[in-house]
Each structure stands twice: as structure tokens, then as C-alpha cells.
N, CA, C and O atoms as a Maestro MAE file, in Angstrom:
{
 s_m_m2io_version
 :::
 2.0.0
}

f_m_ct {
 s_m_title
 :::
 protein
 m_atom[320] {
  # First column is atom index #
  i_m_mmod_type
  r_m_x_coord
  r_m_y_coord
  r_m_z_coord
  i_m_residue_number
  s_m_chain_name
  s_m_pdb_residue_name
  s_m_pdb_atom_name
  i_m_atomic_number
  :::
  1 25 0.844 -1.163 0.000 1 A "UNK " " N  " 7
  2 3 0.000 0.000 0.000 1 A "UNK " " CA " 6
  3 2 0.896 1.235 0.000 1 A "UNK " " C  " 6
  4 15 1.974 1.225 0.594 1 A "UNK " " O  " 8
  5 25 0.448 2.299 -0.668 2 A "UNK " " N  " 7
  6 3 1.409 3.416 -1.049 2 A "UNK " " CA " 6
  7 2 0.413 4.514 -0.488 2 A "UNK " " C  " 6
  8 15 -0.799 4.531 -0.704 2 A "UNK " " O  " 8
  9 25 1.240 5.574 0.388 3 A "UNK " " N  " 7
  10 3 0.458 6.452 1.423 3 A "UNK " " CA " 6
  11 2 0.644 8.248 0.721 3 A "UNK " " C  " 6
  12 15 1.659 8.844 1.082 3 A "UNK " " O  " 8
  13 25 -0.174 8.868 -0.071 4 A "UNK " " N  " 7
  14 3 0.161 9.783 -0.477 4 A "UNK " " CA " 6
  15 2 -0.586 10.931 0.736 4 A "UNK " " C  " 6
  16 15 -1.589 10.617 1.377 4 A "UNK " " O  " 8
  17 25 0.132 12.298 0.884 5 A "UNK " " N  " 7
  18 3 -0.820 12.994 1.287 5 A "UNK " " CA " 6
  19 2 -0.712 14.178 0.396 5 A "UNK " " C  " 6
  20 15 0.183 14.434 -0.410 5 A "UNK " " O  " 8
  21 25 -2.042 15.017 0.753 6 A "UNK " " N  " 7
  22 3 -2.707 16.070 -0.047 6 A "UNK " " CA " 6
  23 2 -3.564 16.535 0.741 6 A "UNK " " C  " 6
  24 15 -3.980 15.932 1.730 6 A "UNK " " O  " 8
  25 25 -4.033 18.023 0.267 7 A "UNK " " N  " 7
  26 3 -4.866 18.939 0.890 7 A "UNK " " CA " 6
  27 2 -6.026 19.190 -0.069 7 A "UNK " " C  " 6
  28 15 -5.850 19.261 -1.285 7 A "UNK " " O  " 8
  29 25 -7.344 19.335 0.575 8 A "UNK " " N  " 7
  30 3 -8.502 19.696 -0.610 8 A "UNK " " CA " 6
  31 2 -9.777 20.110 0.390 8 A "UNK " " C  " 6
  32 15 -9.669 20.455 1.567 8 A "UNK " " O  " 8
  33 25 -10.933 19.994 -0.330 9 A "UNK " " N  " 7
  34 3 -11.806 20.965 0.102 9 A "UNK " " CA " 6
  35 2 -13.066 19.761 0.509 9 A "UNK " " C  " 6
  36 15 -13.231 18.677 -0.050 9 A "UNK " " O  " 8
  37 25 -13.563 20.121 1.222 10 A "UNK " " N  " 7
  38 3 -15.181 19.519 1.481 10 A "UNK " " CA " 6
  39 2 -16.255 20.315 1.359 10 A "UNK " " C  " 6
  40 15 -16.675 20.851 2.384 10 A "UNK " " O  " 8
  41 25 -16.910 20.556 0.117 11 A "UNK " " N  " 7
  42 3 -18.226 21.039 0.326 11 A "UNK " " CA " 6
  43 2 -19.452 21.295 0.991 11 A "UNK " " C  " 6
  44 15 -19.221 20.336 1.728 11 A "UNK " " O  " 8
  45 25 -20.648 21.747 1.448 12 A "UNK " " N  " 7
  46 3 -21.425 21.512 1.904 12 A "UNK " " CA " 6
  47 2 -22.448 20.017 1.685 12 A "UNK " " C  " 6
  48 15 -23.331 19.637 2.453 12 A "UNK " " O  " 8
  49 25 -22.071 19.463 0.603 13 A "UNK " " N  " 7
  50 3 -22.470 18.306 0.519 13 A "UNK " " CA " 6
  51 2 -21.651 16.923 0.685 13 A "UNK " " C  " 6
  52 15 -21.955 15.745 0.495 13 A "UNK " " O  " 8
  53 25 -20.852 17.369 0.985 14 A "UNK " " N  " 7
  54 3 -19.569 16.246 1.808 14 A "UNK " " CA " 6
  55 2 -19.060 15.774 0.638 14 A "UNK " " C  " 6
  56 15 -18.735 14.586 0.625 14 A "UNK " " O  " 8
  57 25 -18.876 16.603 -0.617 15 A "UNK " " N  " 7
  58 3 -18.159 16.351 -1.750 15 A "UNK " " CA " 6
  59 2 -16.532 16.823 -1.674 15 A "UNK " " C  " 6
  60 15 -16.156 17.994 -1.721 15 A "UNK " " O  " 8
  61 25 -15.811 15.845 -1.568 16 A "UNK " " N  " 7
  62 3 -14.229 16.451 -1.590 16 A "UNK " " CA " 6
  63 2 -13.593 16.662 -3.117 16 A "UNK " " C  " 6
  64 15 -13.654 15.952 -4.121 16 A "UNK " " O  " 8
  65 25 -12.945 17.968 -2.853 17 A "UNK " " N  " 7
  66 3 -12.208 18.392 -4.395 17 A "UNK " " CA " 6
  67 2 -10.473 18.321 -3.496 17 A "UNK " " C  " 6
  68 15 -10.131 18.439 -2.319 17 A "UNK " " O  " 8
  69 25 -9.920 18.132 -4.475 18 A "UNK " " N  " 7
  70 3 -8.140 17.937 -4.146 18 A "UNK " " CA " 6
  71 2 -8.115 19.373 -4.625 18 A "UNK " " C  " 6
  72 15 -8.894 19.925 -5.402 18 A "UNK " " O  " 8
  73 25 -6.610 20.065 -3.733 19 A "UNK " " N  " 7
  74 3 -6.234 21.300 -4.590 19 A "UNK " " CA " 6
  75 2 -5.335 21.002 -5.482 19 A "UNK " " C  " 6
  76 15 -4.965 21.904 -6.234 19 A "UNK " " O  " 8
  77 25 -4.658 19.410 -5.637 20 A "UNK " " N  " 7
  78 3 -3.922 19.305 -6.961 20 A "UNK " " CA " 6
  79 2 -4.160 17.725 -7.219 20 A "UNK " " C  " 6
  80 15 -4.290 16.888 -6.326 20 A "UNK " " O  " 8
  81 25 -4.198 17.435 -8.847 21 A "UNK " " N  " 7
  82 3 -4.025 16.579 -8.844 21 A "UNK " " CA " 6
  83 2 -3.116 14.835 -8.430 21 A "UNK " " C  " 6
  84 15 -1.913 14.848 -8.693 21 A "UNK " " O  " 8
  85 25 -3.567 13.762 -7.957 22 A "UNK " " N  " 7
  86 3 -2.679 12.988 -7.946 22 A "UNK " " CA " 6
  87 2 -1.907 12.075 -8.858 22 A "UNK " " C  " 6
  88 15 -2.589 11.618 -9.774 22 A "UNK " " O  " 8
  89 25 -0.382 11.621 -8.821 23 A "UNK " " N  " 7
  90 3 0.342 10.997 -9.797 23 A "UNK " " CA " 6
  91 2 -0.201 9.686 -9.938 23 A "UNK " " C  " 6
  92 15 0.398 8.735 -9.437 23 A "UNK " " O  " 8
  93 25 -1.225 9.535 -10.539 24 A "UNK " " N  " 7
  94 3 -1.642 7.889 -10.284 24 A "UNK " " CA " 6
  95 2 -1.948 7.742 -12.272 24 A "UNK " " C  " 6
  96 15 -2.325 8.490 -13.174 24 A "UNK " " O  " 8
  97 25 -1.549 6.460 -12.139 25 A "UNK " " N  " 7
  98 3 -1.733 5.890 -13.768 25 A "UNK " " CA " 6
  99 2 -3.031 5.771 -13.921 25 A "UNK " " C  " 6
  100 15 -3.561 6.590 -14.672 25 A "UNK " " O  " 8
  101 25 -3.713 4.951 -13.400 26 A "UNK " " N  " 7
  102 3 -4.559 4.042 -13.920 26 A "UNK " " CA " 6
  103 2 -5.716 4.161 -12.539 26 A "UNK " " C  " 6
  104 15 -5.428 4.665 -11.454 26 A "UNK " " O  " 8
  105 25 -6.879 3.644 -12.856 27 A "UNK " " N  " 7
  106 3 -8.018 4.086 -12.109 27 A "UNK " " CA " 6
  107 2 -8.050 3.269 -10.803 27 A "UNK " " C  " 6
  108 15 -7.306 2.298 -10.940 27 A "UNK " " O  " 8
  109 25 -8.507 3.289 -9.849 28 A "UNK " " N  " 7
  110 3 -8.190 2.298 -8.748 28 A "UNK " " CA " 6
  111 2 -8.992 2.815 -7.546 28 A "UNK " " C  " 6
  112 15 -9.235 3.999 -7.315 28 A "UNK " " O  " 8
  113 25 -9.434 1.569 -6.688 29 A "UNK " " N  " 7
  114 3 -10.251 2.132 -5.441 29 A "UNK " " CA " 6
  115 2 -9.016 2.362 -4.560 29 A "UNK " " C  " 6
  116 15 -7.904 1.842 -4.642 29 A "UNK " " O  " 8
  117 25 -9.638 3.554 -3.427 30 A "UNK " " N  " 7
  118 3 -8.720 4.109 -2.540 30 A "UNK " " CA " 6
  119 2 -9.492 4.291 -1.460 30 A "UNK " " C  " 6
  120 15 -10.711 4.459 -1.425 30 A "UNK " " O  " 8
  121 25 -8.416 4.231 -0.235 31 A "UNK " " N  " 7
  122 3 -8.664 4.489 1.252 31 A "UNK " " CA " 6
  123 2 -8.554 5.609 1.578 31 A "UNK " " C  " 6
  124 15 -7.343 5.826 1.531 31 A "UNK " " O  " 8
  125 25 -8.975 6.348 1.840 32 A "UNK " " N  " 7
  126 3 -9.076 7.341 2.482 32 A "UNK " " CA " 6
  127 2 -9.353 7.774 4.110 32 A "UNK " " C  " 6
  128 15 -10.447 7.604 4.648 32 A "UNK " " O  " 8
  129 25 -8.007 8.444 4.894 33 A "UNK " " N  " 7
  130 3 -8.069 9.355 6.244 33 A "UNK " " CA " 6
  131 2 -8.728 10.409 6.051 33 A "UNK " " C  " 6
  132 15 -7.938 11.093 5.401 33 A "UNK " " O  " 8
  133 25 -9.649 10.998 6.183 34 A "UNK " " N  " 7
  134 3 -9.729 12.643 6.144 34 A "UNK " " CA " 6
  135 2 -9.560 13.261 7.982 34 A "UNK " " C  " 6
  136 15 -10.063 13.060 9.087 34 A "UNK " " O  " 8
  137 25 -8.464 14.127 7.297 35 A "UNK " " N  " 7
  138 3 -8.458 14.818 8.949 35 A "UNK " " CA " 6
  139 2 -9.271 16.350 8.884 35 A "UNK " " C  " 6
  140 15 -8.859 17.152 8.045 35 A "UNK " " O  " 8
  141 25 -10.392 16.734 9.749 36 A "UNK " " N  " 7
  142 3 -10.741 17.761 9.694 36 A "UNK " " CA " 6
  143 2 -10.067 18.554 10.713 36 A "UNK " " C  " 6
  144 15 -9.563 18.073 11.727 36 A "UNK " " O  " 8
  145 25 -10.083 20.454 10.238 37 A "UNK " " N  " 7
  146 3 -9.627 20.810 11.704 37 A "UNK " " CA " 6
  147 2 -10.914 21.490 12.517 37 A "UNK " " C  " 6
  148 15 -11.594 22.382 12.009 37 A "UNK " " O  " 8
  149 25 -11.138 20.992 13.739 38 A "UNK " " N  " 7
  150 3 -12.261 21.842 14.598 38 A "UNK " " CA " 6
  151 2 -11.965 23.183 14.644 38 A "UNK " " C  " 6
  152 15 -10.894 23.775 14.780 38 A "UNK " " O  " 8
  153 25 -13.334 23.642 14.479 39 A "UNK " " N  " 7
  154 3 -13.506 25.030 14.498 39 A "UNK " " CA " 6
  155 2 -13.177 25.351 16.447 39 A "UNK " " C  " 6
  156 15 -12.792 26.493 16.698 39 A "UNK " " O  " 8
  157 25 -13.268 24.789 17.153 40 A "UNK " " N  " 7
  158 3 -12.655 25.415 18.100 40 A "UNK " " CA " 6
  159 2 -11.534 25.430 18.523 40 A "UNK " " C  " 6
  160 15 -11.196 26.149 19.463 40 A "UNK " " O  " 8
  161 25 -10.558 24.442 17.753 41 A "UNK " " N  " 7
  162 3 -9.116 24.601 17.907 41 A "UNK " " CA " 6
  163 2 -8.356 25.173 16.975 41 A "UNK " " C  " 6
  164 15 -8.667 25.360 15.799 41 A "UNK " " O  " 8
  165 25 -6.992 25.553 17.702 42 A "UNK " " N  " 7
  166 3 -5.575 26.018 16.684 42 A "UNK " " CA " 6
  167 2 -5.209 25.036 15.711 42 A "UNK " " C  " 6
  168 15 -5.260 23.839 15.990 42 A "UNK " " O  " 8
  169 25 -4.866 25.424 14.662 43 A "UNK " " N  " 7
  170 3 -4.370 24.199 13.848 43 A "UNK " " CA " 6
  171 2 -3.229 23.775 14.370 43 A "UNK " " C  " 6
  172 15 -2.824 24.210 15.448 43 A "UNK " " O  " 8
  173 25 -2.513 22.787 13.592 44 A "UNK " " N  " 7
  174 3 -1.718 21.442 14.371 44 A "UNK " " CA " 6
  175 2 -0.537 22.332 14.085 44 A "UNK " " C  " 6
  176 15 -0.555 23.070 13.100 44 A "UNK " " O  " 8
  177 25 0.616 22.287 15.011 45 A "UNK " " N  " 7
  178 3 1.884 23.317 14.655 45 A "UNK " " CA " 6
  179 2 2.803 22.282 14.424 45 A "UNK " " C  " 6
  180 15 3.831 22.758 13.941 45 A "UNK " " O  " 8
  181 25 2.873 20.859 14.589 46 A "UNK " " N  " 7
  182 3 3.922 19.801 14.017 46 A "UNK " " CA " 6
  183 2 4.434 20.093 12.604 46 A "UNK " " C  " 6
  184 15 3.586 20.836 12.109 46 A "UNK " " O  " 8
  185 25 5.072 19.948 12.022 47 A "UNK " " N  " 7
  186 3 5.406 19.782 11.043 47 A "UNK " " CA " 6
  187 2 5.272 18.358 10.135 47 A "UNK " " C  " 6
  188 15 5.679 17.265 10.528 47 A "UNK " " O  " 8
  189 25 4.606 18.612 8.826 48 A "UNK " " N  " 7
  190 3 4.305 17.615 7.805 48 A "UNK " " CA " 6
  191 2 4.973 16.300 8.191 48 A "UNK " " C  " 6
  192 15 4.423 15.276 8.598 48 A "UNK " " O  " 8
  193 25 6.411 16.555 7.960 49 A "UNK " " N  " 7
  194 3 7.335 15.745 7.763 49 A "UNK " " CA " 6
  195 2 7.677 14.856 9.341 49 A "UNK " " C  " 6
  196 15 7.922 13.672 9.575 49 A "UNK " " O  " 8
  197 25 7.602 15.589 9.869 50 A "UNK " " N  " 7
  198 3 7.660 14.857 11.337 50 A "UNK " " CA " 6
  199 2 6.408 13.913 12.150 50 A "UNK " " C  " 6
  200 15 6.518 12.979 12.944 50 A "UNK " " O  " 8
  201 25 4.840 14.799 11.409 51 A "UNK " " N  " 7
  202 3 4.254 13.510 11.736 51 A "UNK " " CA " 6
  203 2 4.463 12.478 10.727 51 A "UNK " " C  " 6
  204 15 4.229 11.331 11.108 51 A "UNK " " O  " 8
  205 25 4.845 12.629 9.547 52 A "UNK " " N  " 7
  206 3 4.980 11.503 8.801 52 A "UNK " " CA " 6
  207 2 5.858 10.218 9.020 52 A "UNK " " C  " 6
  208 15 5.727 9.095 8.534 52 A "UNK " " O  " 8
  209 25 6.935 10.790 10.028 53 A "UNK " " N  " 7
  210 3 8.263 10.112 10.759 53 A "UNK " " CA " 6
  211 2 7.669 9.550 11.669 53 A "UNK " " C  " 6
  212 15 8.162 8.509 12.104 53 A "UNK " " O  " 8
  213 25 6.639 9.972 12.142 54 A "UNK " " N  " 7
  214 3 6.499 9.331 14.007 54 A "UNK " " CA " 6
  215 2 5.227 8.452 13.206 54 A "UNK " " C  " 6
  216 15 5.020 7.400 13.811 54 A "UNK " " O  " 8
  217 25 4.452 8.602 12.163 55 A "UNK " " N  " 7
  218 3 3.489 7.356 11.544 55 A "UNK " " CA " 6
  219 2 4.236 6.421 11.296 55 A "UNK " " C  " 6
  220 15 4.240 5.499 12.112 55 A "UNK " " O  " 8
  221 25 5.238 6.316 9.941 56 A "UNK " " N  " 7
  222 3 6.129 5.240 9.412 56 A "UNK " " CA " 6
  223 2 6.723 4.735 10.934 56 A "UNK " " C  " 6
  224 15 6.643 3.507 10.980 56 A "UNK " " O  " 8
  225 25 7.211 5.219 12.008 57 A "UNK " " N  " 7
  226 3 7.524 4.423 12.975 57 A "UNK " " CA " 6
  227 2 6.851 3.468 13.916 57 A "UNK " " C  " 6
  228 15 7.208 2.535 14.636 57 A "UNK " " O  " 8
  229 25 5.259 4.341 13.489 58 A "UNK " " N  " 7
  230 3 4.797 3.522 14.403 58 A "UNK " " CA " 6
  231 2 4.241 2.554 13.430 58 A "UNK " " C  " 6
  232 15 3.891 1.718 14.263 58 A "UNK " " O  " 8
  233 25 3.949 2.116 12.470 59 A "UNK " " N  " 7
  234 3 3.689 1.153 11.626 59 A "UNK " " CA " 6
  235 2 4.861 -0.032 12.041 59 A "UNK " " C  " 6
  236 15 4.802 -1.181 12.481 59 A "UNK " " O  " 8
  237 25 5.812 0.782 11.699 60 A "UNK " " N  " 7
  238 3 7.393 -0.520 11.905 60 A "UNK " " CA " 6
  239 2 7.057 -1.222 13.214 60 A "UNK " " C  " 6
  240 15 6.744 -2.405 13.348 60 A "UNK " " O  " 8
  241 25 7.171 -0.332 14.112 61 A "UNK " " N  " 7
  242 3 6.771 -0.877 15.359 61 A "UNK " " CA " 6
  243 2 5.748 -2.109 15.656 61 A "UNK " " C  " 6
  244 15 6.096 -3.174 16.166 61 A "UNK " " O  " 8
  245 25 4.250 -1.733 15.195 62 A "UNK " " N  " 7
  246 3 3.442 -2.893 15.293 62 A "UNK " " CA " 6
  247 2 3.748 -3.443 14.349 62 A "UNK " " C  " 6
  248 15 3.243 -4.554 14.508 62 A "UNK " " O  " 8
  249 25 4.479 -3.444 13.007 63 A "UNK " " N  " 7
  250 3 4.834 -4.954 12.593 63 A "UNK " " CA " 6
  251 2 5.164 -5.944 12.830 63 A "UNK " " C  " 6
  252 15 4.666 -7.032 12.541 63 A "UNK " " O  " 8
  253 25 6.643 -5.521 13.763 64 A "UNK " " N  " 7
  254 3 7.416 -6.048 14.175 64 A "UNK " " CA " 6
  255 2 7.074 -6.506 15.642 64 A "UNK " " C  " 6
  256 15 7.856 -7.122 16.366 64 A "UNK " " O  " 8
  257 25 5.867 -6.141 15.961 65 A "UNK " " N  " 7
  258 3 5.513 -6.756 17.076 65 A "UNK " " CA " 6
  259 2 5.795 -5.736 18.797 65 A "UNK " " C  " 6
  260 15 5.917 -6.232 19.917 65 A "UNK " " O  " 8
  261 25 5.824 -4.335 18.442 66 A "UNK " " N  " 7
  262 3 6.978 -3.813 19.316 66 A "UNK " " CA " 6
  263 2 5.696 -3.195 19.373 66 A "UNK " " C  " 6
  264 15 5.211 -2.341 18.632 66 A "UNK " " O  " 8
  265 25 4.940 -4.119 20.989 67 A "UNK " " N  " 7
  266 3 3.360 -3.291 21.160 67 A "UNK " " CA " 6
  267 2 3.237 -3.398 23.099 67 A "UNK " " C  " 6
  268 15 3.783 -4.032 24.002 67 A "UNK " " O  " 8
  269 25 2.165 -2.343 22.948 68 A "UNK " " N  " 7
  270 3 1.501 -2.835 24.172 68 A "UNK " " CA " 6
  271 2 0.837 -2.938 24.306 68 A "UNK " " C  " 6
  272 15 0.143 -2.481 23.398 68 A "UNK " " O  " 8
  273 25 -0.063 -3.660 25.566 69 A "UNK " " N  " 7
  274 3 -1.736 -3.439 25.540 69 A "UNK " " CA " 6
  275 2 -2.200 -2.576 26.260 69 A "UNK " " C  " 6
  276 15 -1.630 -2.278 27.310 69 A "UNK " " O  " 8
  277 25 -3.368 -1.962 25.852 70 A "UNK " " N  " 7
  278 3 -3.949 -0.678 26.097 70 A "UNK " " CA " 6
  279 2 -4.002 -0.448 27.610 70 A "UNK " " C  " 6
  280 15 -3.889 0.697 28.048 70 A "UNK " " O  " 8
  281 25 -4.176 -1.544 28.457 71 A "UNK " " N  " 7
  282 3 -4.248 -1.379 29.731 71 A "UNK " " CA " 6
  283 2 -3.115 -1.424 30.603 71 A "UNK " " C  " 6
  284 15 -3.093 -1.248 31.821 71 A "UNK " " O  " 8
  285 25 -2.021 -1.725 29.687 72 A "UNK " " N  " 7
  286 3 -1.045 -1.202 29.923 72 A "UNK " " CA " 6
  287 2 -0.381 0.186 30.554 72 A "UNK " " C  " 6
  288 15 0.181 0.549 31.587 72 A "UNK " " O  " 8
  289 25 -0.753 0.665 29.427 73 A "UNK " " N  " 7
  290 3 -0.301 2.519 28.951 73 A "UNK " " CA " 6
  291 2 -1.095 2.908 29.975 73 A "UNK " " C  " 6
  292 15 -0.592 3.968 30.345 73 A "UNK " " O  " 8
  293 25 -2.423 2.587 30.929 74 A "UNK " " N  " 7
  294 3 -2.686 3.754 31.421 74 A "UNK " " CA " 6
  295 2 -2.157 3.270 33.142 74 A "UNK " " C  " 6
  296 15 -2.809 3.911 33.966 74 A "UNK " " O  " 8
  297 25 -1.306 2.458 33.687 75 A "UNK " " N  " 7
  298 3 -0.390 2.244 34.609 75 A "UNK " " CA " 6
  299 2 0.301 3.338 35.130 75 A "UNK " " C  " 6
  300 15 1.091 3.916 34.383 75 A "UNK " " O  " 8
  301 25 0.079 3.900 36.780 76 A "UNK " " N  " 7
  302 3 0.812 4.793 37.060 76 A "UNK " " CA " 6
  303 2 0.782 6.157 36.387 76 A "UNK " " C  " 6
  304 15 1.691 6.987 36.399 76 A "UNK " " O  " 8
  305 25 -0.445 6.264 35.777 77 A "UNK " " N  " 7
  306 3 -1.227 7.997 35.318 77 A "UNK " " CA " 6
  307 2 -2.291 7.737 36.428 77 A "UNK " " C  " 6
  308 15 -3.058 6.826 36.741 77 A "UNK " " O  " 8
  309 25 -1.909 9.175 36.937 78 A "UNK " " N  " 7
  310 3 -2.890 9.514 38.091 78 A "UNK " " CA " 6
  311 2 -3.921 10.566 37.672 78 A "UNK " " C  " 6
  312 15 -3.484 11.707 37.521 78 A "UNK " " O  " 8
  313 25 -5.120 10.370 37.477 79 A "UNK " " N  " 7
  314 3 -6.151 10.785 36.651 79 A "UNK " " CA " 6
  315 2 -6.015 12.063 38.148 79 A "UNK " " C  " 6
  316 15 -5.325 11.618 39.065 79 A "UNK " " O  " 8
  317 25 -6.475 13.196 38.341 80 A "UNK " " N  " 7
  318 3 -7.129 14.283 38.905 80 A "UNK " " CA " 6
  319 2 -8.289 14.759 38.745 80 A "UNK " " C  " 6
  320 15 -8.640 15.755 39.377 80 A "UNK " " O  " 8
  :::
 }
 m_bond[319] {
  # First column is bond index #
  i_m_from
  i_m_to
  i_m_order
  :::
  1 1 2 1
  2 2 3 1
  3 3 4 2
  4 3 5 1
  5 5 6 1
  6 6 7 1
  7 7 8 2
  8 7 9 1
  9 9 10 1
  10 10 11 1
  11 11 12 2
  12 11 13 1
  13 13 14 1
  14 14 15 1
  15 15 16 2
  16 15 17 1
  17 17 18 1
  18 18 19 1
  19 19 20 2
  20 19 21 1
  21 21 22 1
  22 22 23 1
  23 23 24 2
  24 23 25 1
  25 25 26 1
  26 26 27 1
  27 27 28 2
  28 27 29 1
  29 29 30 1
  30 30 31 1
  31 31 32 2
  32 31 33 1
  33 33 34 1
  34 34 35 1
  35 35 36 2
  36 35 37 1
  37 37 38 1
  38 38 39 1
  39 39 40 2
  40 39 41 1
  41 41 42 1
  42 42 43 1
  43 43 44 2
  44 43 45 1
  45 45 46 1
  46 46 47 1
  47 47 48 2
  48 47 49 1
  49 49 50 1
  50 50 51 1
  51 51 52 2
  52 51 53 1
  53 53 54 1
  54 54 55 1
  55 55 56 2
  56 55 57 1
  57 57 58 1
  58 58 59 1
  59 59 60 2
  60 59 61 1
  61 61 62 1
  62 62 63 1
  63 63 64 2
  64 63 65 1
  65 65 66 1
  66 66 67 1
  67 67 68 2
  68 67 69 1
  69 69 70 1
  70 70 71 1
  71 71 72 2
  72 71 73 1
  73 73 74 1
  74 74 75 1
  75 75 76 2
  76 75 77 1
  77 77 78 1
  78 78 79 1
  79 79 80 2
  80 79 81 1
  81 81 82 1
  82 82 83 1
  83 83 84 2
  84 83 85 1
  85 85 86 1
  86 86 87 1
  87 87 88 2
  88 87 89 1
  89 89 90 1
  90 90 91 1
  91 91 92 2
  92 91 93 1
  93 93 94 1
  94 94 95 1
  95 95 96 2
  96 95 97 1
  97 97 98 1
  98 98 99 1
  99 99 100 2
  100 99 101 1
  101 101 102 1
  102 102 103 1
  103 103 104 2
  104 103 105 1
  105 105 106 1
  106 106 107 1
  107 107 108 2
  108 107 109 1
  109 109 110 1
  110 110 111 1
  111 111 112 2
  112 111 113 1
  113 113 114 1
  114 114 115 1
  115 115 116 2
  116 115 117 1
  117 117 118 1
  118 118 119 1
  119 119 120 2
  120 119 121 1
  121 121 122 1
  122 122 123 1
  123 123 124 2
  124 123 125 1
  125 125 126 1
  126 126 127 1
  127 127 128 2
  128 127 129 1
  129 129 130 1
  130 130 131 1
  131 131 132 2
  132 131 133 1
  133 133 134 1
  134 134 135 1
  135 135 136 2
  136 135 137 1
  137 137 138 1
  138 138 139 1
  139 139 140 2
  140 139 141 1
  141 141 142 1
  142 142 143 1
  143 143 144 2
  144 143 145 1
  145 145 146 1
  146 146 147 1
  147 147 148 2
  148 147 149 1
  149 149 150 1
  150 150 151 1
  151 151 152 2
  152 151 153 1
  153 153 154 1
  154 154 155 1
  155 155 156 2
  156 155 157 1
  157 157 158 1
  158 158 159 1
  159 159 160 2
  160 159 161 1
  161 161 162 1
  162 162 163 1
  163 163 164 2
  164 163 165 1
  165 165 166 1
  166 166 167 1
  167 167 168 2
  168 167 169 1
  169 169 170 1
  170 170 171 1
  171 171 172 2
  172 171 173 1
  173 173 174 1
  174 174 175 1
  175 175 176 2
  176 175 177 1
  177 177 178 1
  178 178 179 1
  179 179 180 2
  180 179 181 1
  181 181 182 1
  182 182 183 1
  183 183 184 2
  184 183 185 1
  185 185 186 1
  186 186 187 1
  187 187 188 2
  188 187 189 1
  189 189 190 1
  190 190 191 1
  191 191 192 2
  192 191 193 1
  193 193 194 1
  194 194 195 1
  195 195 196 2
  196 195 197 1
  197 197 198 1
  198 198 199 1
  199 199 200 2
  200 199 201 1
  201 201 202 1
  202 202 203 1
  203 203 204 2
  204 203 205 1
  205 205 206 1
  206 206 207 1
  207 207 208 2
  208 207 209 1
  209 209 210 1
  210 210 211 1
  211 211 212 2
  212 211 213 1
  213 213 214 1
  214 214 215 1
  215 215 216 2
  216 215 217 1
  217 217 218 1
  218 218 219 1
  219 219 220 2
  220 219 221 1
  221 221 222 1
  222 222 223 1
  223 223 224 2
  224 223 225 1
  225 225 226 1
  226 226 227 1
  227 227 228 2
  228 227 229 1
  229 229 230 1
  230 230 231 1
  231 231 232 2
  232 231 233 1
  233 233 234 1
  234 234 235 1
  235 235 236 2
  236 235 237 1
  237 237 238 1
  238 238 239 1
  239 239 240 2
  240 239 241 1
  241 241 242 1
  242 242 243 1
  243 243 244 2
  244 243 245 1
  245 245 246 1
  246 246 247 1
  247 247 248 2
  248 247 249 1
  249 249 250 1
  250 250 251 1
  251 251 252 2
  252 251 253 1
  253 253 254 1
  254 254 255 1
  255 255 256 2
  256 255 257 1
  257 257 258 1
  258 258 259 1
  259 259 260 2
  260 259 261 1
  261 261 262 1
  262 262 263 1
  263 263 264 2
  264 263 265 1
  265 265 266 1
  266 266 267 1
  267 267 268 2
  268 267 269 1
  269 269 270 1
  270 270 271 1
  271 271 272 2
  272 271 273 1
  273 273 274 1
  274 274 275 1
  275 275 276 2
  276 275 277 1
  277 277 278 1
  278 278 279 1
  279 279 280 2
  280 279 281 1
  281 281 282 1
  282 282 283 1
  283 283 284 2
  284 283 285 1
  285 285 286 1
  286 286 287 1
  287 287 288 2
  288 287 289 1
  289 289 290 1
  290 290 291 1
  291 291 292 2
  292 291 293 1
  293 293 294 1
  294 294 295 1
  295 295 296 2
  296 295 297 1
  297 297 298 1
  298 298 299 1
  299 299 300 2
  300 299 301 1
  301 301 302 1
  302 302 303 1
  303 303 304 2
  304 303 305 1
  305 305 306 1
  306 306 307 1
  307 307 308 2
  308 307 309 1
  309 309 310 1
  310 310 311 1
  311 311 312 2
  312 311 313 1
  313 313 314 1
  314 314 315 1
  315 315 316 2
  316 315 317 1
  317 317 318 1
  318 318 319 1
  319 319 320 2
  :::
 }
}
């Protein structure tokens, strides 16, 4: 699977337009993430490239088996 990203528009009828076309040959079904941004928050200040680093890692990671379980992670967080 090959992971492109791009920016585009959603209409009022939940019709998405790309602002550029994609390099693709030939016609093909696709998966699609859409990330929206909430109107009550700041947009995301990460940089493109760096969440793209910390995704590809975490993919490697659960490939390779390098996991935990959820009830794990919340060990020793002290909720307030």
C-alpha cells in the first residue's frame, strides 16, 4: 500500500475536491483518512514531515511486534 498525502476541500455536501491533482496511472479504489480541523481549535503546529516520521515508525513498530496493551499505557497515570 502506497500512502500519499494532499490537501482539498469539502463542500457543503460532503463532496471532496483535491487542490492538486494525484500521480496515479490508472483508475483504482482508494482508502481514504480525512483529517478535519475543529472550528474550536488552533491548527496542528507539528510539522508535515515529522508527523509523517512518528506514523512510518509507528507502523514498523506494530509490525514487528513492538506493542503494548492498552491497559497497559494507562499504569501509574494519576487521573485528577
Amino acid at each position: 500500500m502506497k500512502a500519499i498525502e494532499t490537501t482539498g476541500s469539502m463542500d457543503e455536501n460532503g463532496q471532496l475536491t483535491l487542490d492538486s491533482a494525484l500521480d496515479v496511472t490508472s483508475p483504482q479504489r482508494v482508502r481514504l483518512i480525512i483529517l478535519l480541523t475543529e472550528e474550536d481549535s488552533a491548527p496542528d503546529e507539528t510539522p508535515t514531515q515529522e508527523v509523517i516520521e512518528g506514523i512510518q515508525q509507528g507502523f514498523k513498530e506494530a509490525l514487528s511486534g513492538q506493542t503494548l496493551p492498552l491497559a497497559s499505557m494507562w499504569e501509574g497515570i494519576d487521573a485528577e
